[in-house]
C-alpha positions in Angstrom: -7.6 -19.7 16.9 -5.5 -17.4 14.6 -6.6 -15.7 12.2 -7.2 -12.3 10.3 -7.9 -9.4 13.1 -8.6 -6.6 10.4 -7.5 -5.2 6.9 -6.8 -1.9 5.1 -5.7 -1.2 1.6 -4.4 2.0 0.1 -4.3 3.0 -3.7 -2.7 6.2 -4.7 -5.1 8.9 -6.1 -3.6 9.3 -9.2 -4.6 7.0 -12.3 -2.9 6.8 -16.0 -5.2 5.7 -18.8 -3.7 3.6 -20.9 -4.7 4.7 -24.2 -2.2 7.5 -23.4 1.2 5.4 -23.9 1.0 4.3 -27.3 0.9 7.9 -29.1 4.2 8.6 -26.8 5.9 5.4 -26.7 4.9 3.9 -30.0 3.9 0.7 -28.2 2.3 -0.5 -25.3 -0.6 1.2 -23.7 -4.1 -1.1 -24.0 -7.7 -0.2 -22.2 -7.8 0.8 -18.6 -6.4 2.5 -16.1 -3.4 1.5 -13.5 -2.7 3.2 -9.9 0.1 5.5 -10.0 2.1 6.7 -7.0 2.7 10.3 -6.2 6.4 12.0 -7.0 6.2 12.5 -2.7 5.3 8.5 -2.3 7.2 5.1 -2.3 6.6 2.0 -0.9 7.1 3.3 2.4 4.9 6.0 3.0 2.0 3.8 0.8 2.7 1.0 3.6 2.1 3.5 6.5 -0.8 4.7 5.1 -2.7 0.9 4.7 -1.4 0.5 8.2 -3.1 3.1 9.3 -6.3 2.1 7.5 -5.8 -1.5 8.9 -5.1 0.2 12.2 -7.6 2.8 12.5 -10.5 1.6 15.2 -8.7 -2.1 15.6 -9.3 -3.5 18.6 -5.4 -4.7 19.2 -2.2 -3.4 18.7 0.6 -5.2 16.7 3.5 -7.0 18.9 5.6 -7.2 15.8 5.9 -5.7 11.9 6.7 -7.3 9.1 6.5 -4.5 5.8 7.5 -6.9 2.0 8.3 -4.7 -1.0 10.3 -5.3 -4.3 11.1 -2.0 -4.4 12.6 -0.5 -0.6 13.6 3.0 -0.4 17.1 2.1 1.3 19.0 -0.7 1.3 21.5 -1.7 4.5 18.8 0.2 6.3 15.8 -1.2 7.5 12.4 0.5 5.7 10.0 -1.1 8.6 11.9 0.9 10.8 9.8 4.2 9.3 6.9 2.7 9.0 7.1 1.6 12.6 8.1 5.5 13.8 4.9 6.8 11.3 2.1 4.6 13.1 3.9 5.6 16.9 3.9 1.8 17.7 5.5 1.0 21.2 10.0 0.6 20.9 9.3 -3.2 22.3 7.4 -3.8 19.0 10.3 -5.3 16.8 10.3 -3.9 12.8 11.4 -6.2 10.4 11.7 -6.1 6.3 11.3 -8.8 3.9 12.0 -7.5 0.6 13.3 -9.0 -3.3 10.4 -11.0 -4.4 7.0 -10.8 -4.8 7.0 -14.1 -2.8 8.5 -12.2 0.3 4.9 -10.8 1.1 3.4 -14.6 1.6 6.3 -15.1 3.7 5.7 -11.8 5.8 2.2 -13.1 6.7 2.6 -16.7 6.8 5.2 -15.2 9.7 3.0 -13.0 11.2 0.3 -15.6 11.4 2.9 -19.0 12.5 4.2 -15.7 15.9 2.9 -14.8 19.0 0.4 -12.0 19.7 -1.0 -9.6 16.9 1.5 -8.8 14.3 0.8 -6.3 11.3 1.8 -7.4 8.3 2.4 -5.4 5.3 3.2 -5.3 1.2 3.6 -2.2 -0.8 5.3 -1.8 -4.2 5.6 0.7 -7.0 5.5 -1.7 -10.2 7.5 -0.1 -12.9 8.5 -1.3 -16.7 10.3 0.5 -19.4 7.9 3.0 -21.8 5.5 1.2 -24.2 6.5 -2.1 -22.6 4.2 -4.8 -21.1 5.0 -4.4 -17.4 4.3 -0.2 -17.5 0.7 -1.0 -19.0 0.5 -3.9 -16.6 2.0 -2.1 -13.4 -0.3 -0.8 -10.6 0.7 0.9 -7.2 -0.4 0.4 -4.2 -0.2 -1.2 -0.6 -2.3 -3.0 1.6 -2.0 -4.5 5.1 -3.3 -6.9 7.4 -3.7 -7.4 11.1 -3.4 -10.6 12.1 -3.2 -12.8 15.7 -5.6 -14.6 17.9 -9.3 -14.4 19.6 -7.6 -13.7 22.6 -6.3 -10.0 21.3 -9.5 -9.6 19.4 -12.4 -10.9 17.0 -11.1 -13.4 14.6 -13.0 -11.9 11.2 -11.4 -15.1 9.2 -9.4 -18.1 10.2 -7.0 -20.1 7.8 -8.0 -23.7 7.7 -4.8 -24.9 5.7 -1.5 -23.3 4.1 0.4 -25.3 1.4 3.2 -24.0 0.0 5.4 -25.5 -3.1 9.0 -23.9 -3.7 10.7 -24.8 -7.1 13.3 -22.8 -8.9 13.0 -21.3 -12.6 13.7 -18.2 -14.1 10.8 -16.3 -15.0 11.0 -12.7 -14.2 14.0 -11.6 -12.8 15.8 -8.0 -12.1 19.2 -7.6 -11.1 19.7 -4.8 -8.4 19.5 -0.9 -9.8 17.9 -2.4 -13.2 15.2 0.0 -13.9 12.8 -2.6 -15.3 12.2 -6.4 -14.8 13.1 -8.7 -17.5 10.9 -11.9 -18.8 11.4 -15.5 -20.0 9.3 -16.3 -22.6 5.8 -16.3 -21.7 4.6 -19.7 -22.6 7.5 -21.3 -20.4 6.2 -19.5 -17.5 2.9 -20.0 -18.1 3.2 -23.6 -18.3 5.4 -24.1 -14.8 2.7 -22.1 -12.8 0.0 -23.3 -14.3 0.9 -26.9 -12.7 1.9 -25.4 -9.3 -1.0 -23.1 -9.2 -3.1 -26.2 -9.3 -1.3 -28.7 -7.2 -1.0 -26.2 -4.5 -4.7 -25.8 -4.2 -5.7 -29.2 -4.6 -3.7 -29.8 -1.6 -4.6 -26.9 0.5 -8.3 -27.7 -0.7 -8.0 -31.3 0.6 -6.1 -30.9 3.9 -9.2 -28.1 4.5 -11.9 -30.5 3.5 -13.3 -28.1 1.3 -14.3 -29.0 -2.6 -13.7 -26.9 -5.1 -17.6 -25.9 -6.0 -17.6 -25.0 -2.1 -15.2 -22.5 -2.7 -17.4 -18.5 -1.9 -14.3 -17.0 -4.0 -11.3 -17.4 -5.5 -8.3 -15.0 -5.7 -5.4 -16.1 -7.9 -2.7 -13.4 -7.5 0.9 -13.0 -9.5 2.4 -11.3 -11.6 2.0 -13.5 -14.8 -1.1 -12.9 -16.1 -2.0 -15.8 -18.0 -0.8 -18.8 -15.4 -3.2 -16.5 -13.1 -6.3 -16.7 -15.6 -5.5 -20.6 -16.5 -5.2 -22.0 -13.0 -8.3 -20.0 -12.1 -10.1 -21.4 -15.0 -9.2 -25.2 -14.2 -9.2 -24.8 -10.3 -13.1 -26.1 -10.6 -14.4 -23.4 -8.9 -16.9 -21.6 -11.0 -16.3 -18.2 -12.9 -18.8 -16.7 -11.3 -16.8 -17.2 -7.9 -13.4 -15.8 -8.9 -12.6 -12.8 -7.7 -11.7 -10.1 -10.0 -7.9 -8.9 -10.2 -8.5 -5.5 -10.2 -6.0 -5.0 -13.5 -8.8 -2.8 -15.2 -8.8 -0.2 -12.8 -5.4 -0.8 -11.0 -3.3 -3.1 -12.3 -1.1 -5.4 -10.7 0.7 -4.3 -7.7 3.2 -6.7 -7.3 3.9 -7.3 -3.3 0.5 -6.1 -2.4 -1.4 -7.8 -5.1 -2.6 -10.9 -2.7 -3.4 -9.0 0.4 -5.0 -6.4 -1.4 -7.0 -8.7 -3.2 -7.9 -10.6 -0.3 -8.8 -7.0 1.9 -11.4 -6.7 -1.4 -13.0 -9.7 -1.1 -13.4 -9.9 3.0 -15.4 -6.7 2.4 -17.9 -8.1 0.2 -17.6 -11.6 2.2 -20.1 -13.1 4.5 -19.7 -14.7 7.7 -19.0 -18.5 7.0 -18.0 -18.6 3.4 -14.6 -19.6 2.1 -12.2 -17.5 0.6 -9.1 -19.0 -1.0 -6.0 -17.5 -2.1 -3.5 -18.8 -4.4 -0.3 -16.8 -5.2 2.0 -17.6 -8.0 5.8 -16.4 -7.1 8.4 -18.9 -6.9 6.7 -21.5 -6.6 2.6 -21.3 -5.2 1.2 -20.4 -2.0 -2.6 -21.3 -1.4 -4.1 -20.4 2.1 -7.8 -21.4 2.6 -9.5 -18.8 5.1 -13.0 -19.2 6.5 -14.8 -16.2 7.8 -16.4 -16.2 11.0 -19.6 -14.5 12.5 -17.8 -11.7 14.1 -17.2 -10.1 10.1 -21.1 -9.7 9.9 -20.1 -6.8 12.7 -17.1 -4.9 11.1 -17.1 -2.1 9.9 -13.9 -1.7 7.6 -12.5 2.1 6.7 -12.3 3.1 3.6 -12.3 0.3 1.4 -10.9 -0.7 -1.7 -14.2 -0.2 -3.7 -14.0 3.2 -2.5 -10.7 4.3 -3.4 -10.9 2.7 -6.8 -13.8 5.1 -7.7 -12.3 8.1 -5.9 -8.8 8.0 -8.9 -7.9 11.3 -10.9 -6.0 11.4 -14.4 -2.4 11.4 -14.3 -0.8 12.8 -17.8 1.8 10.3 -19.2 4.4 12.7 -19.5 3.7 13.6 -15.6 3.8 9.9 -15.2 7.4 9.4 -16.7 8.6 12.4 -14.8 7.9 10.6 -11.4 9.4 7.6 -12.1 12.8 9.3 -13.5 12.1 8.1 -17.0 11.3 11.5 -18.6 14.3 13.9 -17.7 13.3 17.5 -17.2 14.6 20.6 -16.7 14.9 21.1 -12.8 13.4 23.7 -10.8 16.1 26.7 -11.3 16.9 26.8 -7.3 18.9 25.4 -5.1 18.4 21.8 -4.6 17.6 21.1 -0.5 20.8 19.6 1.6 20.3 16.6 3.1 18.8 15.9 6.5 20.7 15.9 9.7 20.3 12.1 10.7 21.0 13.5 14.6 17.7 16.6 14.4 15.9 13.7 12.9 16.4 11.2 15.8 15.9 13.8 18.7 12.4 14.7 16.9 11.4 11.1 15.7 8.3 12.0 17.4 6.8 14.7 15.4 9.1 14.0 12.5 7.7 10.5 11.9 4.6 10.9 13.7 2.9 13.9 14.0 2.8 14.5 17.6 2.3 17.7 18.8 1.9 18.9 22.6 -1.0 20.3 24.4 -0.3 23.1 27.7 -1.8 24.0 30.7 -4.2 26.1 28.6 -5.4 23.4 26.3 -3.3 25.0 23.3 -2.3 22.8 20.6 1.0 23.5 19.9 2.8 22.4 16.3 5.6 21.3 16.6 5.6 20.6 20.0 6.7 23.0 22.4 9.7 22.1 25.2 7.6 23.7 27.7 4.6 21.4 27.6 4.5 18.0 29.2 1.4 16.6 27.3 1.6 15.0 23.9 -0.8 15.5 21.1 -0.9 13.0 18.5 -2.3 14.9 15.1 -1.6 11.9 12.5 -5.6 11.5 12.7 -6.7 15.0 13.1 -8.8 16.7 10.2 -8.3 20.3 9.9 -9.9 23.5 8.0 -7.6 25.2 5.3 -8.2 29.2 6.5 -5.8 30.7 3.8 -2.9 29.1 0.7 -0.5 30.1 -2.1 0.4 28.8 -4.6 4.2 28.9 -4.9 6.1 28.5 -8.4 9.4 29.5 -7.1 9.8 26.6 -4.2 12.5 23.5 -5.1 9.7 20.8 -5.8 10.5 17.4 -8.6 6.7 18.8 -9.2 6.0 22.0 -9.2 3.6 24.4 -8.3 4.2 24.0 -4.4 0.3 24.7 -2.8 0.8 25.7 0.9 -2.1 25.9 3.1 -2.8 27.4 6.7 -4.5 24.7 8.2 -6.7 25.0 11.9 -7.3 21.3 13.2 -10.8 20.5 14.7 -9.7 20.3 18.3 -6.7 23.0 18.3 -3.6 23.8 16.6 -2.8 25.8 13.7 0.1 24.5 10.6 1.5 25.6 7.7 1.8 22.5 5.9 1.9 21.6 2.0 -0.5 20.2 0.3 -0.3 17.0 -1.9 -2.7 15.2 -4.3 -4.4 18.3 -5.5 -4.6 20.4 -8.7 -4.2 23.9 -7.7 -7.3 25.0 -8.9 -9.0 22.7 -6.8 -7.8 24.4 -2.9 -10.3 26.7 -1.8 -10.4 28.2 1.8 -13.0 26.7 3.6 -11.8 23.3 2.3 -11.4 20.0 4.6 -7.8 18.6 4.7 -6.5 15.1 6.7 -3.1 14.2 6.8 -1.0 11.5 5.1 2.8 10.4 5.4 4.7 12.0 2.6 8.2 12.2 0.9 9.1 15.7 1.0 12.3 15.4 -0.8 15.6 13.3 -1.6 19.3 14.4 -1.2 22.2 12.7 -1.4 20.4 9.5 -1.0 18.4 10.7 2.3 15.0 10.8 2.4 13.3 13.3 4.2 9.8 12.4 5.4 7.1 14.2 6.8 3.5 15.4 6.9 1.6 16.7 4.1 -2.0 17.4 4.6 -4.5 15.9 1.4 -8.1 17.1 0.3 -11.1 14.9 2.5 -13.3 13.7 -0.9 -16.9 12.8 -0.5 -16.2 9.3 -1.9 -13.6 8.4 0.8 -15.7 9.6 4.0 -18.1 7.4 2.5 -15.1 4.3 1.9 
C-alpha cells in the first residue's frame, strides 16, 4: 500500500488586507486578507521550509524530490537542486523540477506516488497580478509538501483508492515567459469547460473507488478559477457542509500549492477512515480519492496550517508593491553586493545550503565550521537566545532597516546572523529565534541563499 507518509504546509508571515488596494490602485482590493511572501523569499526557500515541516520527526527519508512551481527562481538551472542541498538529503537522492503550470504539481505527486520508495513532493508559488487587478486580490503565497511512499518505509496516514485524470486543451489563463502578470479568457468560457471536467472527473474517480458522493468526509475543489471551483463543488452531490473551505479569506489562492495545501488542512482535522477527495481544475481535472487509515489517529503533525493562518502580521500595500518590483523606489544609497562565487559556494554547500556547523574535541560548536574539526553539527533545527542586536540603516538591503542579532544556540555555538520577519521594535534581548532558509540578496541574476534566524511566536510552538 502507497500512500501519504506525512504533510507540512508553510504560509509566509506577512498578510495584505485587501481593503488597502483600492485607495492606491483605484480598483481591485475586496474583504480579506491574502499570504504575502517576504522580499528574502521565493518559491524556493517557501518549498524548503514545508519540507522541513513535512520532514521534521517523519519516520522515512525521501529516495527522490519532485519541487512544482509556476514561478522558479532560475531557469536552465534546476531549483530542486537547492531545495535538496537546504534539507541535507543524501547525493543518491535524485532532484527534479516540474514547473509552468499549475497542473505540474498533480503531476509531481501523482509521480512521487506511481515511484519506488518515499519520495517528497513539493508545490510552492508566489501568485502575482497587476495592481487593482483580479489575480493581486485573488493571489496568496505559500508552499506546502507531502511525503509520500509505502507501509513498508512507514505508517500509511491515507491511501488513494482511485486517480482519474482528464487532459483537454483550451485557453484559459495563460502567461508567456517574463510577463509580469497572467492573462484571462473570458470568465464564463472557462467556467463552463471546468465546470464539466470537474464533474466527470469525479464521477469517475468516485465510481472506480466505490465511494458515493453523500459518503464523501470532505471535499477539496482546488484551481485557480474561482467560480468552475464553487460550481463543481456545489453539483458534485456532496453536501456543503462537507466541502472543505479554500482558504481565499485568509490566504488566497496559491496557485501550485493550492491542492496539497488544502489537502495537508483537511488531513489535520480528518479522522481515521473517512474519505477525503480532491479535485483540481488545471488543464484539464485531476480527482484523487484518499482514505485515511488508523495510524492518522496517532500523528502528531508540526505546525499546522490552522496555526499559521492565525499567527499573519499586516503588510502595508506600498511595502507589498515594493517586494514584488511593481512599486520602484529609491535604492539603498550603497553599493549594491557582487555576485556570488559559484566555486566558494560549491566547496561550502554544506553550511551554505544547510547550516552545518562542526563540533571539536571540546564539545565547542563552531559556526561556520572549523577545518580543524572532524564532527559535523547540523544547526538548521537549533533554536537559539538573541544576547545582543542593531539595528542597521546603512546596510545594502531591497528592505531596509537590517536587524542583526548575536544569537547563542541551546546546545552550543554562537552567530551573528540577520534577522527576518520582524518589525524592529519587536527584537528584544532575551528573545527566542529558530532558523529559516532565506534569500539574502540577488546580483547579476545569482541568488545568494542563506540562513536568517526568525522570532519563535507563541502561536506556532503551539501549531
Amino acid at each position: 500500500m502507497r500512500g501519504i507518509l506525512g504533510w507540512g504546509g508553510y504560509l509566509p508571515h506577512r498578510r495584505l488586507d485587501r481593503s488597502a488596494i483600492r485607495p492606491v490602485a483605484g480598483t481591485g482590493g475586496g474583504a480579506g486578507t491574502r499570504t504575502v511572501a517576504s522580499y528574502d523569499e521565493d518559491t524556493t526557500t517557501m518549498a524548503v521550509a514545508a519540507a522541513r515541516h513535512a520532514l521534521r520527526g517523519a519516520p522515512a527519508r525521501p529516495r527522490a524530490l519532485w519541487f512544482a512551481t509556476t514561478e522558479p527562481a532560475y531557469l536552465d538551472k534546476s531549483n530542486a537542486t537547492a531545495v535538496h542541498a537546504a534539507l541535507r538529503l543524501d547525493r543518491t537522492v535524485a532532484a527534479y523540477d516540474a514547473s509552468g503550470s499549475v497542473h505540474s504539481a498533480m503531476g509531481a505527486l501523482r509521480a512521487g506516488l506511481d515511484g519506488a520508495g518515499p519520495a517528497l513532493v513539493v508545490a510552492s508559488d508566489l501568485r502575482t497580478g497587476l495592481p487593482g487587478g483580479p489575480d493581486e486580490a485573488a493571489g496568496g503565497d505559500g508552499a506546502a509538501a507531502l511525503l509520500v511512499g509505502s507501509d513498508h518505509d512507514a505508517p500509511v496516514l491515507a491511501e488513494p483508492l482511485a486517480w482519474t485524470s482528464l487532459t483537454e486543451e483550451f485557453l484559459d489563463r495563460w502567461r508567456t515567459p517574463g510577463a509580469p502578470a497572467s492573462r484571462l479568457w473570458e470568465e464564463r468560457f472557462g467556467e463552463t469547460r471546468y465546470t464539466g471536467l470537474g464533474l466527470e472527473t469525479l464521477k469517475l474517480a468516485l465510481d472506480e473507488a466505490g465511494t458515493a458522493p453523500s459518503d464523501v468526509s470532505t471535499l477539496i475543489v482546488a484551481g485557480l478559477h474561482e467560480r468552475a471551483a464553487k460550481a463543481v463543488a456545489a453539483r458534485s452531490g456532496v453536501p456543503a457542509d462537507r466541502v472543505a473551505d479554500r482558504l481565499g479569506a485568509q490566504a488566497g489562492n496559491v496557485g501550485a500549492a493550492q491542492p496539497a495545501l488544502l489537502l495537508a488542512d483537511a488531513l489535520e482535522r480528518a479522522r481515521p477512515g473517512q474519505t477525503v477527495v480532491l479535485v483540481t481544475l488545471s488543464d484539464g481535472a485531476d480527482a484523487v480519492v484518499f482514505r485515511t487509515t488508523g495510524a492518522l489517529a496517532a500523528h502528531r503533525p508540526g505546525r499546522t496550517v490552522a496555526a499559521q493562518l492565525a499567527s499573519g502580521v499586516p503588510v502595508s500595500y506600498g511595502t507589498y508593491l515594493a517586494w514584488r518590483g511593481l512599486l520602484p523606489v529609491e535604492p539603498p544609497r550603497r553599493p549594491e553586493p557582487a555576485r556570488p562565487s559559484a566555486p566558494a559556494a560549491g566547496r561550502n554547500r554544506e553550511w551554505k545550503f544547510g547550516f552545518v556547523g562542526s563540533r571539536g574535541d571540546d564539545g565547542t560548536v563552531r559556526l561556520p565550521p572549523s577545518p580543524l574539526d572532524d564532527a559535523r553539527h547540523p544547526m538548521a533545527d537549533a533554536t537559539g537566545t538573541i544576547v545582543t542586536f542593531t539595528v542597521d540603516r546603512l546596510a545594502y538591503s531591497p528592505s531596509p532597516p537590517v536587524v542583526f542579532a548575536v544569537v547563542d544556540f541551546d546546545g552550543g555555538g554562537r552567530l551573528p546572523v540577520e534577522l527576518t520577519d520582524v518589525d524592529e521594535g519587536e527584537v528584544r534581548i532575551g528573545g527566542r529565534v529558530e532558523m529559516t532558509f532565506r534569500r539574502l540578496f540577488t546580483a547579476e541574476g545569482v541568488h545568494n541563499y542563506f540562513w536568517k534566524a526568525r522570532p519563535v511566536r507563541d502561536a506556532e510552538e503551539s501549531g
